[in-house]
C-alpha atoms as a printed R data frame, in Angstrom:
   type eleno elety resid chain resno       x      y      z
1  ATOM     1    CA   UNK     A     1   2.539 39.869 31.127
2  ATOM     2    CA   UNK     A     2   5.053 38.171 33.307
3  ATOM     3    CA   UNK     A     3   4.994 40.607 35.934
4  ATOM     4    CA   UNK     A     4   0.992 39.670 36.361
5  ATOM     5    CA   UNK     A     5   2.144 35.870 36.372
6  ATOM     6    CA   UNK     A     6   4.647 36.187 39.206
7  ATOM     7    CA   UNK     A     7   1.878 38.931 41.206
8  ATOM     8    CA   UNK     A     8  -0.461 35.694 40.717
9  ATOM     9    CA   UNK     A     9   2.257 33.363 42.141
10 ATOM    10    CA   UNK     A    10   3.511 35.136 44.794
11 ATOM    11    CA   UNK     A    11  -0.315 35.796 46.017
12 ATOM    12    CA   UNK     A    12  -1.073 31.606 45.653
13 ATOM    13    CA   UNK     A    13   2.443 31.733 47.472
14 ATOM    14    CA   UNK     A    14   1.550 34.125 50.193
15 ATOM    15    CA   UNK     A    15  -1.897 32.075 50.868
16 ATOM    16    CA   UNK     A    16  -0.957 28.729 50.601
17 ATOM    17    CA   UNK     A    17  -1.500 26.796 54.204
18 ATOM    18    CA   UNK     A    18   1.692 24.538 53.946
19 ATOM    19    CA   UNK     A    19  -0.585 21.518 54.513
20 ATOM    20    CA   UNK     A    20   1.847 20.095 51.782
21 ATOM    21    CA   UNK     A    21   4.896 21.014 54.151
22 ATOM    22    CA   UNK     A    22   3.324 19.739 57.289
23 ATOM    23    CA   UNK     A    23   2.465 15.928 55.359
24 ATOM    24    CA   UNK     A    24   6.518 15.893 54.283
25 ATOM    25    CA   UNK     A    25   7.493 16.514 57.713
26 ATOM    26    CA   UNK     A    26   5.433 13.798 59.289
27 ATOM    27    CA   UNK     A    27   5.624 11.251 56.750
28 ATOM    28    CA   UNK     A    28   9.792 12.361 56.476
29 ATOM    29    CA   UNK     A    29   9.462 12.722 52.947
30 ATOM    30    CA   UNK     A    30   9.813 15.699 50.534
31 ATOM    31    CA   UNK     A    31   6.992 18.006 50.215
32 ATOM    32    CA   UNK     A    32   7.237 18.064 46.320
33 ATOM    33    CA   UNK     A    33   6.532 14.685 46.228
34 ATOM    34    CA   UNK     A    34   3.249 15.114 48.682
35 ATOM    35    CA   UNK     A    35   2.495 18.410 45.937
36 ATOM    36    CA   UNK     A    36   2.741 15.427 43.208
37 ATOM    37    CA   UNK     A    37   0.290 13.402 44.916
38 ATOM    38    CA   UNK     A    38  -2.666 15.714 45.764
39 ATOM    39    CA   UNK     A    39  -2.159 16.979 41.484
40 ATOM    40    CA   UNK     A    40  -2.005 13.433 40.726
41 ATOM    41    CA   UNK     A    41  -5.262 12.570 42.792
42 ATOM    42    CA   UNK     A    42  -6.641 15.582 41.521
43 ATOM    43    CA   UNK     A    43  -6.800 14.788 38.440
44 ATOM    44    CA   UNK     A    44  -7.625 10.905 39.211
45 ATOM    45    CA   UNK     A    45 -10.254 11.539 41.502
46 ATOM    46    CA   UNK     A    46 -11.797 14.426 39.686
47 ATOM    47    CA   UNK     A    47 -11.054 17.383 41.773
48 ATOM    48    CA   UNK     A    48 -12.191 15.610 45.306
49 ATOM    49    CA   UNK     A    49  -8.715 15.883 46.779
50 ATOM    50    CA   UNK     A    50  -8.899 19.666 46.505
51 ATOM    51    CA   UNK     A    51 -11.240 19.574 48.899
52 ATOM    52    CA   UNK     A    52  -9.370 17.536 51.353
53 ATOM    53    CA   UNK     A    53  -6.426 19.771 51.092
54 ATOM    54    CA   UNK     A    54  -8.407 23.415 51.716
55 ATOM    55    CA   UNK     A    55 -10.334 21.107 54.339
56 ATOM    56    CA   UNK     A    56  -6.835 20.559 55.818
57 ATOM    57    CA   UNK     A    57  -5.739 24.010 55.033
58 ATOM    58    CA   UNK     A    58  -8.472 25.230 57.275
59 ATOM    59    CA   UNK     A    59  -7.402 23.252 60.283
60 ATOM    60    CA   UNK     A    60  -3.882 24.084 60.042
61 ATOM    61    CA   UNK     A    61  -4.871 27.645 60.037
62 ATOM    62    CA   UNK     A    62  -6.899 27.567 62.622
63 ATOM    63    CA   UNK     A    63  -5.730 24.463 64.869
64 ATOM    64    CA   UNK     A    64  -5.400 26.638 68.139
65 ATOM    65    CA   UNK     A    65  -9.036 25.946 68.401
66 ATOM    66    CA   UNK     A    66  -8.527 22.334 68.332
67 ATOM    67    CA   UNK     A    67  -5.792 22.475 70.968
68 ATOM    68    CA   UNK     A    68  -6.439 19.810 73.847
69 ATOM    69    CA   UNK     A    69  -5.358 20.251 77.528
70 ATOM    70    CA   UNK     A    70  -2.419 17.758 78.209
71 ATOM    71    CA   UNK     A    71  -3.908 15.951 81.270
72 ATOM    72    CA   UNK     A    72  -1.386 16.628 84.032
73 ATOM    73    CA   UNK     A    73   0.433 13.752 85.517
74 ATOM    74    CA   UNK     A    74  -0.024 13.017 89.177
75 ATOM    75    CA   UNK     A    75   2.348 12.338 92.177
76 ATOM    76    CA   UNK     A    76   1.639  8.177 91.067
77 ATOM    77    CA   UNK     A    77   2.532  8.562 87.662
78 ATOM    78    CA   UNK     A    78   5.661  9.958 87.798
């Protein structure tokens, strides 16, 4: 029975999309404290922050299609 646990946590592990992580690092905090949050809101907001967070999953996954071109400075703006 434990061995099924830990294949269950390592595959939640494997998938997560560090959205958690990447909040900590810009907010300079630590990321079990932004973990507390989104369960806390979870359960205060009935489940809507789940949403948020595989909405932000999605576009940390996939944010080289939201990649903009850095406008190139010219000869004036140096």
């Amino acid at each position: 029975m434990t061995r099924w646990i830990q294949k269950i946590t390592f595959f939640f592990e494997m998938r997560s999309f560090g959205v958690c992580d990447w909040w900590a690092r810009k907010l300079g905090i630590k990321s079990s404290k932004v973990r507390l949050f989104f369960i806390y809101a979870s359960f205060v907001a009935l489940g809507s922050p789940i949403i948020i967070y595989l909405a932000m999953g999605w576009i940390l996954e996939n944010k080289h299609f939201f990649k903009f071109q850095k406008r190139r400075k010219t000869i004036w703006e140096l």
